[in-house]
NUGU-611238 format. One line per 3 residues: for each residue x, y, z of C-alpha. Coordinates in pm, 1 decimal. Layout:
% residues N
X:Y:Z | ...
% end
This chain:
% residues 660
629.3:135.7:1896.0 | 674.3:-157.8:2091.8 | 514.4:-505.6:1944.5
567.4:-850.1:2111.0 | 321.4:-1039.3:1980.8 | 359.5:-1018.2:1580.4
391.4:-1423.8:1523.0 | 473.3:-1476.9:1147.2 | 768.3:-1625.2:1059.7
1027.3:-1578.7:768.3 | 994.6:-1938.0:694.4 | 624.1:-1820.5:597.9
758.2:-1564.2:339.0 | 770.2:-1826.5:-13.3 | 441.8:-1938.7:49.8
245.1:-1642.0:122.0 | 395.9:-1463.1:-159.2 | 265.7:-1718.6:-395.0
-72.7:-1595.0:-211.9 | -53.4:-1276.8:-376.3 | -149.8:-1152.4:-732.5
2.9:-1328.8:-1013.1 | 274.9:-1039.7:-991.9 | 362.6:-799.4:-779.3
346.9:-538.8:-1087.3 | 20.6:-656.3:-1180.1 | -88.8:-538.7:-791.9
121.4:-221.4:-861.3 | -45.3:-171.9:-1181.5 | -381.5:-242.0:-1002.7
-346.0:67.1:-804.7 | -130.5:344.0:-997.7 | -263.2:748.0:-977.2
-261.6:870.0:-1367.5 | 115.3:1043.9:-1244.3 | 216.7:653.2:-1203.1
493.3:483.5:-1429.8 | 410.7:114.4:-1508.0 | 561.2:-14.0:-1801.4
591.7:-313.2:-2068.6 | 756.1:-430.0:-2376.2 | 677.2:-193.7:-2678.9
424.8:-248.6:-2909.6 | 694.7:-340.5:-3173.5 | 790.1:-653.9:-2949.0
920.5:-913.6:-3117.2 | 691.2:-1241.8:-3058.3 | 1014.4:-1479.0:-2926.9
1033.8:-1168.8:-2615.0 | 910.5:-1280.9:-2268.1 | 637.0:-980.7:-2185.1
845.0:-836.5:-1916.4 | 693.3:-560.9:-1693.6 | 944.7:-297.8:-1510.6
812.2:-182.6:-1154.8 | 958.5:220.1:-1126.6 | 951.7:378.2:-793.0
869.9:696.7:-678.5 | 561.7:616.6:-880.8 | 635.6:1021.8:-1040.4
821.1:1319.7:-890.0 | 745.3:1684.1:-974.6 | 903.3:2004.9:-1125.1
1052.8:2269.3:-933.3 | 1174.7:2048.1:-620.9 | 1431.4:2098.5:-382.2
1462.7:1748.4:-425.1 | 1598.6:1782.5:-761.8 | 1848.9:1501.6:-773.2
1592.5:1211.4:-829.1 | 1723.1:838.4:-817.1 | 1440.4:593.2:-1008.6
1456.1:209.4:-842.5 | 1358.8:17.4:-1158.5 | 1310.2:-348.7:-1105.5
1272.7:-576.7:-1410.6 | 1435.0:-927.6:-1477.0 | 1784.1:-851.3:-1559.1
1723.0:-515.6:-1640.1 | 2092.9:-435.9:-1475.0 | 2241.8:-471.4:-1807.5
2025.5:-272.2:-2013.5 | 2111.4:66.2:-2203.8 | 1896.0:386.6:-2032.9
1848.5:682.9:-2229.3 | 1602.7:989.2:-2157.6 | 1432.5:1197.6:-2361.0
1294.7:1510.7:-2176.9 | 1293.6:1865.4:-2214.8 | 1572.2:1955.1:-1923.9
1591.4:1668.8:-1766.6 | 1944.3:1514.9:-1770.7 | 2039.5:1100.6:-1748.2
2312.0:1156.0:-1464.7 | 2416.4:784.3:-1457.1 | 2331.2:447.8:-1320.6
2376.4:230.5:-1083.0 | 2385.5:-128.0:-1007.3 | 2407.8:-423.6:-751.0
2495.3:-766.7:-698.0 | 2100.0:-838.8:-826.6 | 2105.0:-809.7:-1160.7
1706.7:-733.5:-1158.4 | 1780.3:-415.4:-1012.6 | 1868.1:-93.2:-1199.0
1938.1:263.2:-1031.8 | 1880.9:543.1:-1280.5 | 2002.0:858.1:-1157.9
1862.2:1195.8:-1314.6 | 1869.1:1581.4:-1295.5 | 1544.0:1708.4:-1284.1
1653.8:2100.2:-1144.2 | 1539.2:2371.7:-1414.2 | 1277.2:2148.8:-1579.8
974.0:2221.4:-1636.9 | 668.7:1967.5:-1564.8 | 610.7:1715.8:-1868.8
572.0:1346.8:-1919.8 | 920.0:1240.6:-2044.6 | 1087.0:906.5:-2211.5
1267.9:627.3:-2043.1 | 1398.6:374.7:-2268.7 | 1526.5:69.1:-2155.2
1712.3:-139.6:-2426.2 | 1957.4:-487.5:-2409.3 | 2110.1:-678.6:-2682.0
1916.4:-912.9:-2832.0 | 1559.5:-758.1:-2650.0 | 1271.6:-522.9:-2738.1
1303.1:-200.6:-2685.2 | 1103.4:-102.4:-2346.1 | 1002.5:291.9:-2329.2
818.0:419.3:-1994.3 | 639.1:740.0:-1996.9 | 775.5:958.8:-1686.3
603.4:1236.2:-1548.9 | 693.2:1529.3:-1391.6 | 351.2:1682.6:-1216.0
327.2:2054.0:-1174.5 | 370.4:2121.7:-783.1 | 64.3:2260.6:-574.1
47.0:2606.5:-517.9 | 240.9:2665.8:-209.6 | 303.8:2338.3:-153.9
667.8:2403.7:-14.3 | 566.4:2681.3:191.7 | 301.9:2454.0:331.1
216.8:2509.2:745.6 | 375.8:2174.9:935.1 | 175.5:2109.4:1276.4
260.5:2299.3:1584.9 | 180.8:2410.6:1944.5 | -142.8:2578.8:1802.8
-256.3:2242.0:1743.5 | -437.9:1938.7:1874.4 | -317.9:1605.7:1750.9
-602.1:1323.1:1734.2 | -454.8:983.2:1665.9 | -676.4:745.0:1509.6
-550.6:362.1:1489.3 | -747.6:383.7:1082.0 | -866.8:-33.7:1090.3
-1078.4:57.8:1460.7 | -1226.5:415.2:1403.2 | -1482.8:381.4:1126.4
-1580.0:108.4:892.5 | -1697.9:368.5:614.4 | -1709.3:116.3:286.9
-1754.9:-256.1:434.3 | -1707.4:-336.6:52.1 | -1330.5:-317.6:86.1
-1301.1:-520.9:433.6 | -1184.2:-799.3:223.7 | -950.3:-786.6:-96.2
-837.6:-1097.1:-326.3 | -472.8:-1017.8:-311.6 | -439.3:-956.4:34.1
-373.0:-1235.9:243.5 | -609.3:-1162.1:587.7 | -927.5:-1152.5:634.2
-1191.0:-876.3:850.6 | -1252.8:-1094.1:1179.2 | -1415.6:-831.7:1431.0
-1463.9:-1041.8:1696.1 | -1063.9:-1119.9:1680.2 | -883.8:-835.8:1905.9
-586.9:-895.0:1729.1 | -761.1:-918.9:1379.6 | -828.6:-647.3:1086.2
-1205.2:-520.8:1173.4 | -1259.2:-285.6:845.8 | -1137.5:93.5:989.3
-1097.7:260.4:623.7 | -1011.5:614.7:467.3 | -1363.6:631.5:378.2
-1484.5:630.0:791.3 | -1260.2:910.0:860.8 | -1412.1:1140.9:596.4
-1709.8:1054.2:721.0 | -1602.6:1152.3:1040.5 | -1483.7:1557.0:971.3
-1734.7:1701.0:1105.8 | -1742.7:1486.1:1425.5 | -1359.5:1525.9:1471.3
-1376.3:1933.1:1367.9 | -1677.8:1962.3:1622.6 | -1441.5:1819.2:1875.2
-1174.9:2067.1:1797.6 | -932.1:1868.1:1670.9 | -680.7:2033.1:1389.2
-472.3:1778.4:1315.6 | -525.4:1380.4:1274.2 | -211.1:1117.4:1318.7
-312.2:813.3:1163.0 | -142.8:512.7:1199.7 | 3.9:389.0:846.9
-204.3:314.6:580.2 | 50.8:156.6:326.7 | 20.9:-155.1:236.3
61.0:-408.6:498.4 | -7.8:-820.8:310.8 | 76.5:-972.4:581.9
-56.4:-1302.1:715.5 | -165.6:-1210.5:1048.1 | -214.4:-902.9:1289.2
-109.8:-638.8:1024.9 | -379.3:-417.4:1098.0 | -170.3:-166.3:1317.8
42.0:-63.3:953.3 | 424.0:-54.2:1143.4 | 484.4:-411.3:853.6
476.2:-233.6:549.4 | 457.8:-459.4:223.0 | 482.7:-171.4:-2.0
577.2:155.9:11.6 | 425.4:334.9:-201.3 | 34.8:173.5:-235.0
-240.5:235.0:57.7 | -354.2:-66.8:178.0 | -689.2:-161.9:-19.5
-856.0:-268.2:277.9 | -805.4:108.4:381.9 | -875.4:234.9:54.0
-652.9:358.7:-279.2 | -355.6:671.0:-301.5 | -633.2:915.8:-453.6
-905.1:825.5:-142.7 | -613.0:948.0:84.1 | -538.8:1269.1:-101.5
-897.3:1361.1:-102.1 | -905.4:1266.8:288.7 | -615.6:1562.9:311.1
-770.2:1821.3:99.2 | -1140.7:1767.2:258.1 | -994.9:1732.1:602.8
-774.7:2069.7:526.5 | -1136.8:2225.4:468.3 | -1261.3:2139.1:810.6
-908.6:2352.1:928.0 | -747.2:1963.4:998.7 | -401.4:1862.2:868.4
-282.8:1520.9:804.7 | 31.9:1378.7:996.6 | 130.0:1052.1:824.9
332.0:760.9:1044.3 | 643.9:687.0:858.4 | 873.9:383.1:941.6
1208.0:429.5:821.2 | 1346.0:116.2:1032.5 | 1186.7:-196.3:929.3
988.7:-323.9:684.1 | 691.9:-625.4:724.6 | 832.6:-965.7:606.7
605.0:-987.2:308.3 | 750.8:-669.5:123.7 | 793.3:-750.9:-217.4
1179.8:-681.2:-162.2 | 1202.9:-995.1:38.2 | 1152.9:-1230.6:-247.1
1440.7:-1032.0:-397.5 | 1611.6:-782.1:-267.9 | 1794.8:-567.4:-419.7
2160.1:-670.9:-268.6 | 2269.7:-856.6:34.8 | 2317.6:-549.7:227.2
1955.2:-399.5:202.3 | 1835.3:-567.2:541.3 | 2076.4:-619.6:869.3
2195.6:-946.0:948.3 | 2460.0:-1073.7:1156.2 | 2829.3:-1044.9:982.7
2833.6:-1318.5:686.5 | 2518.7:-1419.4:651.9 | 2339.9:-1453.6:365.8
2008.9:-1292.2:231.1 | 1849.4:-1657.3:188.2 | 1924.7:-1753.0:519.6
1609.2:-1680.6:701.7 | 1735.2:-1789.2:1056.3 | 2056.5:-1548.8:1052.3
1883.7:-1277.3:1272.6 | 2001.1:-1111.1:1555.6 | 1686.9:-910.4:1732.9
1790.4:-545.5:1872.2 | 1825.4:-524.5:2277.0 | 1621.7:-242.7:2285.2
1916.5:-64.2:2447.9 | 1851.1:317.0:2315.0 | 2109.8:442.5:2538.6
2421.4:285.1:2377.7 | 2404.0:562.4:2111.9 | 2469.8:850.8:2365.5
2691.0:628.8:2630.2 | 3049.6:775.3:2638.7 | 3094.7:479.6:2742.9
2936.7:214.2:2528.1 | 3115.0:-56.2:2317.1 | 3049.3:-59.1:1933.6
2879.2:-405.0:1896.9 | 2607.6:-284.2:2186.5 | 2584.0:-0.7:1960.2
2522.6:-189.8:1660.3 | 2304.7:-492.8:1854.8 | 2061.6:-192.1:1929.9
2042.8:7.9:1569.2 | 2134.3:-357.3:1382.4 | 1882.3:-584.9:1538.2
1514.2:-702.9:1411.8 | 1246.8:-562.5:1622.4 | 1068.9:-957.6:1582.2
1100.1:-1221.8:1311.7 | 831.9:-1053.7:1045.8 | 1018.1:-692.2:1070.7
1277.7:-700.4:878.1 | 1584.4:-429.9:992.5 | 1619.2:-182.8:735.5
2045.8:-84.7:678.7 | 2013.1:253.2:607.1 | 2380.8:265.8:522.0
2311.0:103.1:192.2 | 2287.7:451.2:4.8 | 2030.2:326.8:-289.2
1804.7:238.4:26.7 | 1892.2:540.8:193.3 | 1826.4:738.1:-105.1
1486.0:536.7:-124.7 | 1347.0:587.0:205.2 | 1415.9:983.5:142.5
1250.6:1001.2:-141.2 | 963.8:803.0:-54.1 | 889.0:1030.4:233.1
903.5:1331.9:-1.5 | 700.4:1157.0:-217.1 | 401.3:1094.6:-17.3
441.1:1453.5:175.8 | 372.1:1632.9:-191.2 | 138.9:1357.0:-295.1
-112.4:1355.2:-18.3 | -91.8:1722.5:107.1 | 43.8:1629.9:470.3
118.8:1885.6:725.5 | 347.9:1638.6:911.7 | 548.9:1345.7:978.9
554.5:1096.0:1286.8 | 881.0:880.2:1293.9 | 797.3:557.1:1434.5
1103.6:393.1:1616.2 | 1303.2:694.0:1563.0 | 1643.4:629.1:1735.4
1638.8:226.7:1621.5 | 1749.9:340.0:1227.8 | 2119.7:431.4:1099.6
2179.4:791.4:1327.4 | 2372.8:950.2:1021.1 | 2085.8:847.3:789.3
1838.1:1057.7:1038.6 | 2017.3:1335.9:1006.7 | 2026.6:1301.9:570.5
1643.3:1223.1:624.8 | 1547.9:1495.0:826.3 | 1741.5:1749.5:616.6
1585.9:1683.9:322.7 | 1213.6:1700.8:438.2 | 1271.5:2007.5:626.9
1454.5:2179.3:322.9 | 1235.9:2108.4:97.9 | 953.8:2188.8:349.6
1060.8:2464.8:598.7 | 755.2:2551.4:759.4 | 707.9:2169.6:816.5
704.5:1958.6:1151.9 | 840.0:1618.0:1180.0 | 798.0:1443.6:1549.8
974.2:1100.9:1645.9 | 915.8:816.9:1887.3 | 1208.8:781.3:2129.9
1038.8:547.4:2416.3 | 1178.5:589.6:2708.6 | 1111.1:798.0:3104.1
1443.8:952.4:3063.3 | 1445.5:1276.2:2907.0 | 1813.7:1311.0:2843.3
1797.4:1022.4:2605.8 | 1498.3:1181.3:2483.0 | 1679.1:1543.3:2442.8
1971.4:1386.4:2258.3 | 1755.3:1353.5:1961.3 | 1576.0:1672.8:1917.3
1731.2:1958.6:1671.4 | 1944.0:2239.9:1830.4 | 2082.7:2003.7:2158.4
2476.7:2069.6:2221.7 | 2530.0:1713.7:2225.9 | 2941.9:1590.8:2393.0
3008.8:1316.8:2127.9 | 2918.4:1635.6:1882.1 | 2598.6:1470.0:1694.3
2415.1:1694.7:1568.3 | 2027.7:1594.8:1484.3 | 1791.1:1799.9:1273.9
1456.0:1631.0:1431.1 | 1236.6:1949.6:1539.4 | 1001.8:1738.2:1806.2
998.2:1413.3:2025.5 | 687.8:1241.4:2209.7 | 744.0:1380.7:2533.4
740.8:1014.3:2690.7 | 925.1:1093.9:3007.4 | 649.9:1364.4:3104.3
345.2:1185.7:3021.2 | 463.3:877.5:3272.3 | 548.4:1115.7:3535.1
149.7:1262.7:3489.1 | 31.6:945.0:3506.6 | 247.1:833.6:3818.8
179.4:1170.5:3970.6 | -211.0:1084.8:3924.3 | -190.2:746.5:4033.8
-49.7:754.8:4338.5 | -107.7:926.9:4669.1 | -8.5:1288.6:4754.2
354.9:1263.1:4932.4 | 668.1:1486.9:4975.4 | 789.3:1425.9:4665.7
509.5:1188.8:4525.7 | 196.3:1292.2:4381.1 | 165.5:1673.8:4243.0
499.8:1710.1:4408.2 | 666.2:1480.3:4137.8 | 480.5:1641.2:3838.6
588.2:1982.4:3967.3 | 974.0:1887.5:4026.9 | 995.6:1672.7:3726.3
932.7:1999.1:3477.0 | 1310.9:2161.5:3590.6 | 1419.1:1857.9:3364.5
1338.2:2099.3:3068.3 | 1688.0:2259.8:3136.9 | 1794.6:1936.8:2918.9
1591.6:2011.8:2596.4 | 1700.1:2272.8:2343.6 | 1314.1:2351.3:2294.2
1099.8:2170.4:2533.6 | 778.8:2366.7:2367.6 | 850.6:2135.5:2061.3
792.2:1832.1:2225.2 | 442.3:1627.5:2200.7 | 290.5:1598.8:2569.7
25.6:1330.1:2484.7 | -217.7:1156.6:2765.1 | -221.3:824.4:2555.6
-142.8:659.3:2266.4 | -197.3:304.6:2027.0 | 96.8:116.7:2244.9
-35.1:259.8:2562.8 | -354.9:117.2:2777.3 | -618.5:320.7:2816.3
-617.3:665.7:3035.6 | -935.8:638.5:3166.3 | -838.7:256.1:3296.0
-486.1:353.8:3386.0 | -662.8:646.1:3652.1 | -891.1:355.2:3822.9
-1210.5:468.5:3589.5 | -1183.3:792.9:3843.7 | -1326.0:1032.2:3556.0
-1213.4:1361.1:3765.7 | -830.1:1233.2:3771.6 | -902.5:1241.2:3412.6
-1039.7:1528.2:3308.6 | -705.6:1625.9:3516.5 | -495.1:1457.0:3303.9
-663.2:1611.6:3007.0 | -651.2:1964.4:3098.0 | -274.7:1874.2:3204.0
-189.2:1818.0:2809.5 | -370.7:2076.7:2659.4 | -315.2:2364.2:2859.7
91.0:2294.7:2921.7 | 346.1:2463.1:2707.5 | 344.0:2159.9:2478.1
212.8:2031.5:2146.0 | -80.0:1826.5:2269.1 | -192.6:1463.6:2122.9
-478.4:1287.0:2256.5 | -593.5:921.8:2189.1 | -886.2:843.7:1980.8
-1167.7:739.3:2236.8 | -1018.6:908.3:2517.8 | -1304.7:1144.8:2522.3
-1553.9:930.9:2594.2 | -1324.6:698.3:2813.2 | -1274.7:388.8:2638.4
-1114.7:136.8:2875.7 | -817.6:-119.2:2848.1 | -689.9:-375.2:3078.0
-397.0:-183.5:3302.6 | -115.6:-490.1:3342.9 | 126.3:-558.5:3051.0
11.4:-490.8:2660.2 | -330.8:-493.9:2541.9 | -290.1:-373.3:2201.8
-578.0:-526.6:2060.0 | -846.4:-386.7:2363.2 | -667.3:-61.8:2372.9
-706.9:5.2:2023.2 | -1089.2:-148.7:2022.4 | -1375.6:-16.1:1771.2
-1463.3:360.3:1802.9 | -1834.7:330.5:1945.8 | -2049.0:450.3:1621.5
-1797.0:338.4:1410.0 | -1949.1:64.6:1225.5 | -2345.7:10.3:1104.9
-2529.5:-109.6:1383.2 | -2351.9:-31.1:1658.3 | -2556.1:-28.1:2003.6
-2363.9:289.7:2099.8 | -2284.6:550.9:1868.4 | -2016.8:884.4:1990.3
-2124.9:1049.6:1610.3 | -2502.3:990.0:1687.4 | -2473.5:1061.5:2059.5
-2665.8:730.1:2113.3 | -2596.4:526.2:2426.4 | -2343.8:678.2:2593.6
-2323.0:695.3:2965.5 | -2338.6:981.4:3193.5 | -2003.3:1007.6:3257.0
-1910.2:942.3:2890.6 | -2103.5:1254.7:2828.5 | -1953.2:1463.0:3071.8
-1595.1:1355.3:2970.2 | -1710.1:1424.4:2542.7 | -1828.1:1783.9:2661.6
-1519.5:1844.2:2878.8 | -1313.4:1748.6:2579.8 | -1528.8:1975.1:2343.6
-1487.7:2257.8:2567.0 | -1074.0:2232.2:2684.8 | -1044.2:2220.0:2242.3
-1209.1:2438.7:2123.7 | -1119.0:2745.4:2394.3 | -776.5:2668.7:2288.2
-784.3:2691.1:2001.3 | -842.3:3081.6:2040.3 | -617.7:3101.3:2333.6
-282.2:3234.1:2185.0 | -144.0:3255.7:2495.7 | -164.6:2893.9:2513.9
20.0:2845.9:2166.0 | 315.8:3085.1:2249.3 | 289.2:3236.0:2603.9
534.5:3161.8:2896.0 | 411.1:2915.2:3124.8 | 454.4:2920.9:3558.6
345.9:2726.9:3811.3 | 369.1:2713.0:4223.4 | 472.6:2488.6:4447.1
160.5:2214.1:4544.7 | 40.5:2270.9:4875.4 | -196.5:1979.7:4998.2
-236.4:1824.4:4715.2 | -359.4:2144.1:4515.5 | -117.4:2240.4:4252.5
-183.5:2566.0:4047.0 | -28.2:2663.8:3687.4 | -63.6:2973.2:3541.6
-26.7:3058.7:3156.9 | 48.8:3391.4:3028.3 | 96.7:3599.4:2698.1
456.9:3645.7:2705.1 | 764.3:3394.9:2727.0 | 870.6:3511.8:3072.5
517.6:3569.5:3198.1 | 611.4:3975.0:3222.7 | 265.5:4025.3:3213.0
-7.6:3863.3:3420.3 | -173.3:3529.9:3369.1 | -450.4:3445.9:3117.6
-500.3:3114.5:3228.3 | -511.0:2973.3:3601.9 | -497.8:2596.3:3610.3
-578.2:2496.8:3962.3 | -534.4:2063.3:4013.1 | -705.3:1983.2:4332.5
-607.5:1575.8:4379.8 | -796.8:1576.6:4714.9 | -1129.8:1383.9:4733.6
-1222.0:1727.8:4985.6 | -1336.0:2081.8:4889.8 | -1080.1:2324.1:4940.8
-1068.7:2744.7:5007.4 | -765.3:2829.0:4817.9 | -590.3:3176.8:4964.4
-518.5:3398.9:4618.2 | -295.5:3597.4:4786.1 | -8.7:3375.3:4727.1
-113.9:3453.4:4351.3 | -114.4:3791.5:4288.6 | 203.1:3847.8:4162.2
64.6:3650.7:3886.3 | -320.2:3765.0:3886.8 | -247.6:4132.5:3922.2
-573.7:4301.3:3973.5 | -771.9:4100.0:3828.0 | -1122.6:4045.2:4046.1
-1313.3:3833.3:3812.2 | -1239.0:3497.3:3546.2 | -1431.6:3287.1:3372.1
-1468.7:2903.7:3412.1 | -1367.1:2786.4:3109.1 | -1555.1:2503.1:3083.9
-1887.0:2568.1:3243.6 | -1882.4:2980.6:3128.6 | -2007.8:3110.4:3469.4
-1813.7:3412.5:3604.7 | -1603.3:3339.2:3938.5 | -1482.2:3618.0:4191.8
-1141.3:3647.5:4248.9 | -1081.5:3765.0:4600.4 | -939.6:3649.7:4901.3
-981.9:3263.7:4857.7 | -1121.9:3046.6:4634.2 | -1350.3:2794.5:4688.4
-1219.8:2487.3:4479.7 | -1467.3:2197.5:4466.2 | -1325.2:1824.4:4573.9
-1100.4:1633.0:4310.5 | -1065.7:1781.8:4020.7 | -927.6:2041.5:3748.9
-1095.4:2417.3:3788.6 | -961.6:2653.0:3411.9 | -1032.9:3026.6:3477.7
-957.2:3218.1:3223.2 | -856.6:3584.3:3379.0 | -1033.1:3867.8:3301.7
-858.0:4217.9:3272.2 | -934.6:4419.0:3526.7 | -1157.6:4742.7:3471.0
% end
């Protein structure tokens, strides 16, 4: 995630708070599942007691967790100095905990060995009614711990939720939220809900996607450009203008019936300036500021420098460390310090939380490497333990793929760090595909430079792990990127989803939406799915309008997915390839690691604007006997003997046949 062009200002933060709903736990209360915990005085209030109202987060936790230690953030005016007892049925009050705010109270409990049950929390201070919250403790999902994380049998479809489909216009607009649907602003909210991507299953299932990376859908009030979700407001509600908690549980379990999984964006970094923390946060130390400041100074910022590096430079000075993990990413994301261990302990659980809550099958860390390095490790650790089947991929942005290696799980690291993140967007190969197509064919440009870059997997501990992706919400368009040259591609699509990769592809990409190619275009890049909204002159679900060569590109697409989804060989099969030779560059995928056997796949790139007869000999150690394949997108049989005749530019997928 890279954004330059956020604008609000943390001298805006008093006065569009006082924009909101009367109270930030009436909006809580607004939106609470049943499992929720919103509480007031007793009934037996005396009538001299202000009615206070305690907001309690996680909104609920469950029995039988890994997770077992649970820490409760209660907020209430000085509810630091009340008395906390429990009663529950195995569950033990461990202790509490405190900061310089004395509207913040830390309640720590022991929920290991209990069974599920609503419990009491009782909250009592001299001189006050008696407040007593009702807890629960759900029952887990069958199998919910043993749940299937996404991996390399998977494609990944990112949607950006507020530009794929406007399925209830009612909720475009909500009272407590402070911007309003404008669809002819680029930068604006244009209605993209929950709603339009249930209505959408059978579209994206068609396609062959398996697994859908949304872009967050927690609550982002902010007072300008917050439809992208990377500013949450807070963490545990779904914005309205998306739709509620429960409408994005029921898009898991219907999309898990279509055979798709849910990967949720997380941001553990930063938070949006309009959080309800900012108008009190819990202690001086919960954001990053520059040494001294205080929390009410609003111009004590220091912004990061972007400089990833720092954290793996032997040589590197500690402030360049800290200016790059320490710093703001702009003035209305406010840098999370994820040394503060209540925070810490907070962002953990809130993860966990919304993993078990809306049946997810994985997590995308936004900004990975920009948050506290120790903290990733705590984070990581405790999804994948209480998860072990599940997949967690983060966003290190950069062309180098050391830096990138550094952070992924099982990489012998010098300065000894040791991370427990299973995958990375494989950034450094998807700008070398896109250079590679770009430019022309060379001795070491062109195919030559996608071929050579690929010994750079020496440098990951599992390069398989990593998500190869052909374009993505901060990138501009593929299509646009290739000069609108639709067989360059198709290339670039095969490329993804036939390497030895998990693959992601861009919503719109398969019927080759467009974007301006210099500098960021967030706005155009991430412009309304065609279809998506009532009245729309072109429509991808309706297959109204679209172009011949949008066609060709959705049926392309339609093919590549769903042959691979029953090509094994693809999900766990070695993968070789041969030097290019005039611009033609051949892969081959087989059923083994080591490619012991003989190929399954042959992936032949022609860059060439000519026709081409390809000799096969060179291939054989690789094709065996094999006389005959099958084009895997058009299904016509090819002959496999002495050459091949390879059309001009363009990808050719045979999928070998075993010889008789």
């Amino acid at each position: 995630m890279r954004r330059t062009n956020s604008k609000l200002k943390l001298t805006l933060i008093a006065t569009s708070l006082l924009m909101l709903a009367p109270s930030a736990f009436q909006v809580m209360a607004s939106v609470q599942p049943a499992s929720s915990s919103y509480a007031s005085d007793s009934d037996n209030a005396s009538a001299n007691t202000s009615a206070q109202k305690l907001r309690i987060e996680p909104l609920n936790w469950w029995a039988g967790m890994q997770h077992s230690q649970l820490q409760l953030m209660v907020h209430g005016e000085n509810i630091a100095k009340a008395k906390v007892s429990v009663k529950a049925d195995g569950v033990t009050l461990k202790g509490v905990e405190t900061t310089e705010n004395p509207n913040y109270l830390f309640v720590n409990l022991d929920t290991q060995g209990a069974k599920a049950q609503t419990f009491k929390l009782t909250f009592e201070q001299a001189g006050q009614a008696q407040i007593s919250v009702a807890y629960e403790l759900l029952e887990r999902d069958k199998g919910s711990a043993a749940r299937q994380g996404f991996s390399n049998k998977d494609v990944i479809y990112l949607i950006t939720p507020d530009r794929f489909a406007n399925g209830d216009p009612t909720n475009d607009n909500q009272a407590d939220m402070i911007e309003q649907a404008d669809r002819r602003n680029p930068g604006g909210r244009h209605g993209g809900d929950i709603q339009g991507i249930i209505d959408s299953l059978d579209y994206l299932a068609d396609l062959g996607a398996t697994q859908l990376w949304i872009n967050p859908l927690t609550e982002n009030n902010m007072a300008e450009y917050s439809y992208h979700g990377y500013s949450v407001t807070n963490h545990y509600r779904i914005d309205p203008r998306f739709g509620s908690n429960d409408d994005y549980r029921q898009l898991a379990i219907k999309a898990k019936q279509k055979g798709i999984g849910i990967i949720a964006d997380v941001v553990v970094n930063h938070i949006g300036s309009n959080h309800w923390w900012m108008d009190d946060l819990p202690s001086q130390d919960w954001v990053n500021r520059p040494e001294g400041a205080l929390a009410q100074d609003s111009s004590a910022i220091d912004f990061t420098t972007h400089r990833r590096t720092t954290l793996q430079d032997p040589y590197a000075v500690a402030k360049d460390k800290r200016d790059f993990s320490h710093g703001w990413f702009v003035e209305s994301m406010p840098d999370l310090n994820q040394e503060q261990p209540q925070l810490a302990n907070y962002l953990i659980q809130n993860s966990i939380w919304w993993v078990e809550y809306a049946h997810l099958s994985g997590i995308r860390e936004d900004t990975y490497s920009y948050a506290d390095k120790d903290f990733l490790v705590d984070w990581t650790r405790a999804i994948m333990t209480e998860y072990p089947k599940f997949n967690i991929v983060g966003e290190e942005w950069t062309g180098n793929p050391i830096t990138v290696s550094y952070w992924q799980k099982g990489k012998v690291n010098q300065d000894g760090y040791q991370s427990e993140l299973p995958s990375l967007m494989d950034f450094p190969l998807y700008e070398t595909l896109i250079k590679a197509l770009s430019e022309e064919e060379g001795w070491s440009e062109g195919m030559m430079r996608l071929y050579e870059f690929l010994a750079n997997d020496v440098v990951y501990a599992d390069p398989t792990q990593l998500v190869l992706f052909e374009g993505n919400h901060d990138t501009n368009r593929l299509y646009s990127l290739l000069g609108d040259n639709l067989s360059l591609t198709k290339m670039a699509l095969a490329y993804v989803l036939t390497s030895n990769r998990i693959p992601q592809i861009f919503y719109g990409s398969e019927i080759l939406m467009q974007s301006p190619t210099k500098d960021r275009n967030d706005g155009i890049t991430r412009s309304d799915f065609p279809g998506g909204w009532q009245g729309d002159a072109i429509s991808v679900f309706d297959n109204k309008g679209l172009s011949d060569d949008q066609a060709s590109m959705l049926n392309f697409t339609r093919a590549l997915l769903n042959f691979r989804k029953q090509a094994d060989f693809i999900h766990s099969g070695g993968l070789r390839h041969y030097v290019p030779q005039d611009g033609v560059y051949v892969q081959m995928r087989c059923a083994k690691q080591d490619c012991s056997d003989k190929a399954r796949l042959m992936v032949i790139y022609n860059k060439l604007d000519k026709a081409v007869e390809l000799p096969l000999a060179r291939y054989r150690d690789l094709l065996g006997s094999a006389r005959t394949a099958q084009d895997v997108i058009s299904g016509d049989t090819v002959t496999l003997d002495k050459t091949l005749s390879i059309k001009g530019q363009g990808v050719t997928l045979l999928a070998i046949e075993e010889a008789k």
